[in-house]
C-alpha positions in Angstrom: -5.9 38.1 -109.1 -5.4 35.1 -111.8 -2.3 35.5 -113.9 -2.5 36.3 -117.8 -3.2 33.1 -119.2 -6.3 33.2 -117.5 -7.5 36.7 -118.4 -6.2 36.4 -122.4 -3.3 35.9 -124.5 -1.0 39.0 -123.8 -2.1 40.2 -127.5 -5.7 40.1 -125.9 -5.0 41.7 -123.0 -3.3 45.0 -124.5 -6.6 45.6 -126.4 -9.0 47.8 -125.0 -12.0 46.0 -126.9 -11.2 42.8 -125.5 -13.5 41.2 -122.5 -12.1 39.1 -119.9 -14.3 36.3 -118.5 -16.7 38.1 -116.2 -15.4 35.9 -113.4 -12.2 37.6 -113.7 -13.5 40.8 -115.0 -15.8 41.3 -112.2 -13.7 41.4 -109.3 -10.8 43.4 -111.5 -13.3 46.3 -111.9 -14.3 46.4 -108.2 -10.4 46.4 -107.7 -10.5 49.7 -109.4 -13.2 51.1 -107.3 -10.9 50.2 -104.2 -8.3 52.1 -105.3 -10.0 55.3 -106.2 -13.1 54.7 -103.7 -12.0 57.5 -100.9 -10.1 59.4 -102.9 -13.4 60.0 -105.2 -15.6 60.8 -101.7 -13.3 62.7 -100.2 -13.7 66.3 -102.1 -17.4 66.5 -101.1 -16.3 66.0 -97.3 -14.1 68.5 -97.2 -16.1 71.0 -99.3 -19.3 70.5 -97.0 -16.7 70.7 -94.1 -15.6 73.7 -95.2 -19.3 75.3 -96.0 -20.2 74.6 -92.3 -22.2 71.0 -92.7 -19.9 68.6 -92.9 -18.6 66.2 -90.2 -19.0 67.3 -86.5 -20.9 70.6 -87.5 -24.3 69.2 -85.4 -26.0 71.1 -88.3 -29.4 70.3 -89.5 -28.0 70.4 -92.9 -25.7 67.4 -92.5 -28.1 65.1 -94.9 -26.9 67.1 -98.0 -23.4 65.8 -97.2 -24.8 62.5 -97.7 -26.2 63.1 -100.5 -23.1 64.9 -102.3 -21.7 61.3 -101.0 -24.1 59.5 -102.7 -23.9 61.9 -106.4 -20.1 61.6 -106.3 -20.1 57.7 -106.7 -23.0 58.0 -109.1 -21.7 60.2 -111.6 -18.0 59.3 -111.2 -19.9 55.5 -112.3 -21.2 57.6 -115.2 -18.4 60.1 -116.0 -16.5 56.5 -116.1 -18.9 55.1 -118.3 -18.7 58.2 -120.9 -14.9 57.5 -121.0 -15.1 53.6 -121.2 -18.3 53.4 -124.0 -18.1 56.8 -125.0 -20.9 58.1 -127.6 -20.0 60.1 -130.8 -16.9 61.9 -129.8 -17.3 61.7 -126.3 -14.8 59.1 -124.6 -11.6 57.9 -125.5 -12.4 54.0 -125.5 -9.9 53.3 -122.6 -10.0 52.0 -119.4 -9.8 55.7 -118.0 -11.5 55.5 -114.3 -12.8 59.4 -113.8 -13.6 60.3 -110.3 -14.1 63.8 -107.9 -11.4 66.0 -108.4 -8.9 67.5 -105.4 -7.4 69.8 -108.3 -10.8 72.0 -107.9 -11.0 71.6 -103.5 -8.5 75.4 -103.5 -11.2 77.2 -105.5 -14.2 75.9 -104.0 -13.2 75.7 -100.4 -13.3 79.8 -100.3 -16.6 79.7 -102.5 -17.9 77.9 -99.7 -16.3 78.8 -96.9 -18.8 79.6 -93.3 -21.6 79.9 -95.8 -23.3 76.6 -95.5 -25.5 75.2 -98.4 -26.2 78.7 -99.4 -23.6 78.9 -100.9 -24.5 76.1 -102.8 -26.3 77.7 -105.8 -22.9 79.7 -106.8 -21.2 76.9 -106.5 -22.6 74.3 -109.0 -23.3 76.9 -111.3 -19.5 77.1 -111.2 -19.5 73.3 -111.7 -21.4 73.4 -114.8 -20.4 76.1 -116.6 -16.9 75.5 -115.9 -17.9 71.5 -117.3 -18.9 72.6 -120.7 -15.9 75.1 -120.8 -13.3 72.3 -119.9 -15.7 69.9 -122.5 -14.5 72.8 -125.2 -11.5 72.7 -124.4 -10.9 69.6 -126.1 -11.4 71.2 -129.9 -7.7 72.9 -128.6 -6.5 71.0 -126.1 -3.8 69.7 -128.6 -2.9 73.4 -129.6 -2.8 74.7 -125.9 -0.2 72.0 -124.5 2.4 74.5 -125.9 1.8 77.0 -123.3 1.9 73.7 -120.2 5.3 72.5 -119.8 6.6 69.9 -117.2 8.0 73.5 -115.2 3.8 74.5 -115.2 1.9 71.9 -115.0 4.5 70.6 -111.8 4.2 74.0 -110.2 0.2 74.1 -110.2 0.0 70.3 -108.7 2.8 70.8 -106.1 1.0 73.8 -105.1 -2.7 72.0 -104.9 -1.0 69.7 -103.0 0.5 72.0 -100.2 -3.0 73.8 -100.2 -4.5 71.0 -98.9 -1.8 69.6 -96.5 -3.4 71.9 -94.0 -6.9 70.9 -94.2 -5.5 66.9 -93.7 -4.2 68.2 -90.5 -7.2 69.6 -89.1 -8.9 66.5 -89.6 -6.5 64.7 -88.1 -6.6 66.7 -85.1 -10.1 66.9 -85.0 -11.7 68.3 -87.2 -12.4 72.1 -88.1 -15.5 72.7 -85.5 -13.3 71.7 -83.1 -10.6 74.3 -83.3 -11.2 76.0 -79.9 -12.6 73.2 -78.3 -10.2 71.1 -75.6 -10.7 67.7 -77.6 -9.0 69.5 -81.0 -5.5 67.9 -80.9 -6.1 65.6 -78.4 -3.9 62.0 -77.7 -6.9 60.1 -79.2 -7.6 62.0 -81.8 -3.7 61.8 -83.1 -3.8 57.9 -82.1 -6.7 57.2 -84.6 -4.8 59.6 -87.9 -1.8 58.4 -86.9 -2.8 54.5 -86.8 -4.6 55.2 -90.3 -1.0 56.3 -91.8 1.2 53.7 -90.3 -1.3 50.4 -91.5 -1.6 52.3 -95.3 2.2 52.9 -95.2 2.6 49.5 -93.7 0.3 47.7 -96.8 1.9 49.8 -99.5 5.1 48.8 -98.6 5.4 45.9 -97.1 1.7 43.9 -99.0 1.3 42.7 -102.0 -2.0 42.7 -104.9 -5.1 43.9 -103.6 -3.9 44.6 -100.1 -1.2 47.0 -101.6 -3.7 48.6 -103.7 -6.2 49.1 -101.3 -3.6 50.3 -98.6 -5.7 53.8 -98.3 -9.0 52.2 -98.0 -7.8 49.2 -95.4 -5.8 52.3 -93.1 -8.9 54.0 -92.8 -10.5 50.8 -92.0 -8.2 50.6 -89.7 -8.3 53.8 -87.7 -12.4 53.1 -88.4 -11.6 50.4 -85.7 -9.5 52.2 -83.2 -12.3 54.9 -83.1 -14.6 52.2 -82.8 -13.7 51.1 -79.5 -13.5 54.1 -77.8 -16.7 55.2 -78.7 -16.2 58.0 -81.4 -18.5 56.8 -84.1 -22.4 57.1 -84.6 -24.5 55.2 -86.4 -27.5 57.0 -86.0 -27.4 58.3 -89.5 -27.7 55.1 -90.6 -30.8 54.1 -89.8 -32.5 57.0 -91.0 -31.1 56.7 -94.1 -33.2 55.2 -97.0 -32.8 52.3 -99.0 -32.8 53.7 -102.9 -32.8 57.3 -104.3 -32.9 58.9 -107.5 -30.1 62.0 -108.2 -32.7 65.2 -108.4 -31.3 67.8 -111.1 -30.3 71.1 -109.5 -31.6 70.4 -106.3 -29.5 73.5 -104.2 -30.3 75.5 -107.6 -28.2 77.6 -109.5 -26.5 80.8 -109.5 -24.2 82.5 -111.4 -21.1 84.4 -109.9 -18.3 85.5 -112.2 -15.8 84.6 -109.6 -16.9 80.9 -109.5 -17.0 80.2 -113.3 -13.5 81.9 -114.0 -12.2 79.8 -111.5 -13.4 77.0 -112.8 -12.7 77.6 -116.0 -9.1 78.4 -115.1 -8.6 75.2 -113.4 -10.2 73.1 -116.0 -7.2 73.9 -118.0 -4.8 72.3 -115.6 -7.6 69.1 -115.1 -7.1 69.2 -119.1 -3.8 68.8 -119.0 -3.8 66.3 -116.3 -6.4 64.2 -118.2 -4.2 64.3 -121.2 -0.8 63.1 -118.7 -3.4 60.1 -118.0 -4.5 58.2 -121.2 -0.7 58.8 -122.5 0.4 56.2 -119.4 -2.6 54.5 -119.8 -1.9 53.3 -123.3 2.1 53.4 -122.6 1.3 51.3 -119.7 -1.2 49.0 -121.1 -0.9 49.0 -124.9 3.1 49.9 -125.0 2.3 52.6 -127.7 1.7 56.5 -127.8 -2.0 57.8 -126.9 -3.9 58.8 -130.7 -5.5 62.5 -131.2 -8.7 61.2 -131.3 -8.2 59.3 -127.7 -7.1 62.6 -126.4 -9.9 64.8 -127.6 -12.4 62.6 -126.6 -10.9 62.0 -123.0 -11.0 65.7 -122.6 -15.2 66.2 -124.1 -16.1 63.1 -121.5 -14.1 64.9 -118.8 -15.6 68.2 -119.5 -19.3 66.3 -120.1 -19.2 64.5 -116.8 -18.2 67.4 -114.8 -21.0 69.6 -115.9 -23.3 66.9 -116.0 -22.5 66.1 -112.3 -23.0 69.7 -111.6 -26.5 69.4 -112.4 -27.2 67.1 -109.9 -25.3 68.4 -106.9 -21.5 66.4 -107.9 -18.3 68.2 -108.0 -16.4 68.2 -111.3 -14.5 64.8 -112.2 -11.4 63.8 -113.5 -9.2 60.8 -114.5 -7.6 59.3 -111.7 -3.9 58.8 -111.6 -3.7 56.1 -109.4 -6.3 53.9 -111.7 -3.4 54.3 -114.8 -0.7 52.8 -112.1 -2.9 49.9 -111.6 -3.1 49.3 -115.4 0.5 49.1 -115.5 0.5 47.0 -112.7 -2.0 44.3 -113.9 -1.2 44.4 -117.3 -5.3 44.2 -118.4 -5.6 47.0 -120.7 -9.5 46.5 -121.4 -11.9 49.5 -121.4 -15.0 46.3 -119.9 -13.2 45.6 -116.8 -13.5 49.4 -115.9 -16.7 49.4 -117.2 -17.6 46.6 -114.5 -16.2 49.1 -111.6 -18.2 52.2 -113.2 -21.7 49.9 -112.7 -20.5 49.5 -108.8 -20.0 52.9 -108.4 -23.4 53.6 -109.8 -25.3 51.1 -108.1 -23.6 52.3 -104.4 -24.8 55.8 -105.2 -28.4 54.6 -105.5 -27.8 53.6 -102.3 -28.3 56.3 -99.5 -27.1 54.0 -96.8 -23.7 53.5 -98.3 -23.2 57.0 -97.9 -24.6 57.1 -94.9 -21.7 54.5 -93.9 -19.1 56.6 -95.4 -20.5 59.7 -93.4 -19.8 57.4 -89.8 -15.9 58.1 -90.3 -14.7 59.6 -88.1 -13.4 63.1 -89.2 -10.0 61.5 -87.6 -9.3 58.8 -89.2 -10.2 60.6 -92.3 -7.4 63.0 -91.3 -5.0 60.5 -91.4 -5.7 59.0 -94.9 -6.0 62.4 -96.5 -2.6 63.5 -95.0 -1.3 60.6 -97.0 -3.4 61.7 -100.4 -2.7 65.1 -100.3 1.0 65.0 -99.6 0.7 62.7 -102.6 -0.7 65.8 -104.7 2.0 67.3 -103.7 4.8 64.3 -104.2 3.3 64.5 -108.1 4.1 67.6 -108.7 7.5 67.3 -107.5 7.8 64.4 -109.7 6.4 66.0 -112.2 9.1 69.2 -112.3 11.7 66.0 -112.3 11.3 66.5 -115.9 12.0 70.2 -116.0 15.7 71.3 -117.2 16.8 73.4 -114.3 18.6 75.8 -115.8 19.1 79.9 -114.6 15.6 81.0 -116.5 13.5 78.2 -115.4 14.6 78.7 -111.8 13.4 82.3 -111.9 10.0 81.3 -113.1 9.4 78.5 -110.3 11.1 80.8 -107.5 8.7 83.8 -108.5 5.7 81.7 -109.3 6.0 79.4 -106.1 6.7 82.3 -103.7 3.5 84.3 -105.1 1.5 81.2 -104.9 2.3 79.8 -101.6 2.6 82.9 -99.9 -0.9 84.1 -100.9 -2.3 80.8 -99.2 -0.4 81.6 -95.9 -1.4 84.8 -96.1 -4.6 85.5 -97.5 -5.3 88.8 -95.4 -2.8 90.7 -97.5 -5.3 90.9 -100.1 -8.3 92.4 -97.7 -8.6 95.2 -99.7 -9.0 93.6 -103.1 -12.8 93.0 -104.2 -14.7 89.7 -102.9 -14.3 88.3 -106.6 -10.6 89.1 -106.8 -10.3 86.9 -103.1 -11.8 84.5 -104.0 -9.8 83.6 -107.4 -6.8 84.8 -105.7 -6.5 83.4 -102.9 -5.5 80.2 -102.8 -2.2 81.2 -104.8 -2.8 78.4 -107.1 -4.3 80.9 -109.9 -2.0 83.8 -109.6 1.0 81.1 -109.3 -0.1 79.2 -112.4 -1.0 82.5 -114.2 2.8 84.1 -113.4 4.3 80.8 -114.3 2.2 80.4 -117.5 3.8 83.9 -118.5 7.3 84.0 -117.5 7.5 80.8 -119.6 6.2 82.3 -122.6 7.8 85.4 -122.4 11.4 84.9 -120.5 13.9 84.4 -123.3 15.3 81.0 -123.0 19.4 80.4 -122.0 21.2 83.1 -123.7 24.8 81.4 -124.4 27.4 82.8 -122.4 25.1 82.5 -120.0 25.6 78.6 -121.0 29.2 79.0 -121.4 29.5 80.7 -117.7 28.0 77.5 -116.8 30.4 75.2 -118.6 33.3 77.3 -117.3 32.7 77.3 -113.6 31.5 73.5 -114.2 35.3 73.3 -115.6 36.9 75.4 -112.9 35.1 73.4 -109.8 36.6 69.9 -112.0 40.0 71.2 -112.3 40.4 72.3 -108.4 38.9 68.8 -107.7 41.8 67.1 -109.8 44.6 69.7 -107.8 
């Protein structure tokens, strides 16, 4: 990467109009890509995986995963796009790289779940619908923060996280169709996870520039490799793959369940949020100054747009990618081109039905391994997140209650076999009912009454003074 007085005067490069040479520019948008590259694929994997398609399913229906490969580099390109040019309102200006979101994988996975593309039609029609709701959301979003504190907005992501921890495993030991075979769990399948964790852990810690910030994509690589050379990857996919494709609006149709959109809708106010946490350290990062209304609003309507947009075609809902802000920081280039650069890649790889074809040769493995790494990620946000929180008496009750409904609803989903199938679905990866309880304990607990505070202060003073004796 060339150093700053290369790329501008450091006036230049904290201004988001401002174009490095494309020399420079060039390689720092596909640097971008890198980092958010499997991350962004990822969510369709899973979510075919889970509908009965997906890796090592042997179903004739495995072409639509490469397809959903294909639409969710295309439209996170565009969704980028929307937030780097922007149109009217739409867009905040900034170098904001949007990609698939994982905070949606805990409502679609039981959408999905054994139904194979089927269930499809229910499920974009969630997409879009819940797209133009999280799109109006951004005529409030500045009123609504109120109501999604640090002790919230913590609570939902820690618990996304430790929804998906689970399905990271099951890759890793082979994959979900291989459950009751005698392969799931094998040596060689834990050999190629486990050799995709240790090289990304080895990069991000030990590397520096581009190999530190593609330590995710160069582990997979990695355990790509090791499965390699003992023969568990196929490239018979490949071949039959075409050479260019055009995305085909609602090509698995589109149905309407009530179950789907609320929980879409629901979520899109924690991807609000999320977005919102994103162009502040973007602009903190990059520009050294607070993020304006106007950024704010229109990073929300582009979120929003390019989610239901992507819905149309057959993408899963998009958000702003954390890891891209990071990298902002890192490099210090704060213009919205060099993204721009990165969102054409992205849109010229999902032209290309042999890219995805690649991408679907992983082995589901290897992909275990990385996505133990992003996932306990999730999770490691969150806590960072509630880091911020002022643990007092009162906030402790809201996180104890909230957690312990939320997580024990995802280990136990059969305790609510009796509810009907829309109240199952919505409830029962725990993140909904957990955000929902914490959401209203916050707003209606009373805060710190003060002998409660003086209590405090006392046995603080008490546990001092048999210290000093």
């Amino acid at each position: 990467m060339a150093p700053p007085s290369i790329l501008g005067t450091p006036e230049q490069l904290r201004d988001p109009n401002y174009t490095p040479p494309l020399t420079h520019a060039i390689p720092l948008g596909i640097q971008h890509v890198l980092a958010m590259f499997i991350s962004n694929v990822t969510p369709a994997i899973i979510v075919a995986g889970a509908a009965g398609f997906g890796f090592g399913s042997n179903s004739p229906d495995f072409p639509v995963l490469i397809y959903m490969i294909q639409m969710s580099m295309f439209f996170a390109g565009i969704a980028t796009l929307f937030q780097t040019i922007g149109f009217g309102p739409v867009g905040a200006r900034l170098p904001i790289v949007q990609g698939t979101s994982f905070a949606f994988l805990p409502i679609m996975i039981p959408i999905v779940a054994g139904q194979g593309v089927a269930a499809l039609p229910v499920l974009f029609g969630g997409v879009v619908i819940g797209g133009i709701f999280h799109a109006c959301l951004g005529t409030v979003i500045g009123k609504i923060r109120f109501a999604l504190p640090p002790l919230v907005t913590g609570l939902v992501v820690l618990l996304i996280g430790l929804s998906l921890i689970r399905v990271g495993i099951q890759y890793a030991a082979g994959g979900v169709p291989a459950i009751d075979q005698p392969e799931y769990g094998s040596f060689l399948n834990w050999m190629v996870a486990i050799t995709v964790i240790v090289v990304t852990l080895a990069l991000k810690f030990f590397a520096k520039g581009i190999w530190s910030i593609a330590a995710i994509l160069l582990g997979l690589l990695a355990g790509y490799v090791v499965a390699l050379l003992f023969g568990m990857v196929s490239f018979g996919n490949v071949a039959r793959a075409a050479m260019f494709t055009v995305p085909h609006p609602f090509s698995f149709g589109f149905a309407f369940s009530a179950s789907a959109v609320l929980g879409f809708c629901l979520m899109a106010f924690v991807s609000a949020v999320e977005t919102v946490g994103d162009v502040s350290g973007i602009t903190k990062g990059g520009a050294g100054r607070e993020a304006t209304d106007k950024e704010i609003v229109g990073a929300t309507y582009a979120d929003g747009l390019g989610s239901a947009i992507a819905g149309v075609f057959g993408a899963l809902p998009n958000t702003s990618f954390s890891q891209n802000v990071g990298l902002i920081a890192m490099t210090g280039v704060m213009s919205r081109h060099v993204v721009t650069c990165g969102a054409i890649f992205l849109i010229v790889a999902g032209l290309i039905p042999k890219v995805g074809a690649v991408i679907s040769t992983i082995p589901i493995e290897a992909l275990g391994g990385s996505v133990i790494v992003m996932f306990g990620m999730v999770a490691a946000a969150g806590v960072s997140m509630l880091s911020d929180v002022q643990w007092n008496k009162r906030n402790m009750v809201i996180f104890a209650v909230s957690l312990s409904v939320g997580l024990g609803l995802q280990l136990e989903p059969k305790a609510l076999q009796y509810l009907p199938q829309t109240a199952q679905v919505l409830l029962a990866s725990g993140i909904l009912p957990g955000a929902f309880l914490a959401i209203l304990l916050n707003l209606f607990l009373p805060h710190d009454l003060d002998h409660e505070a003086v209590s405090e202060e006392a046995e603080a003073a008490g546990v001092e003074a048999q210290q000093t004796a």
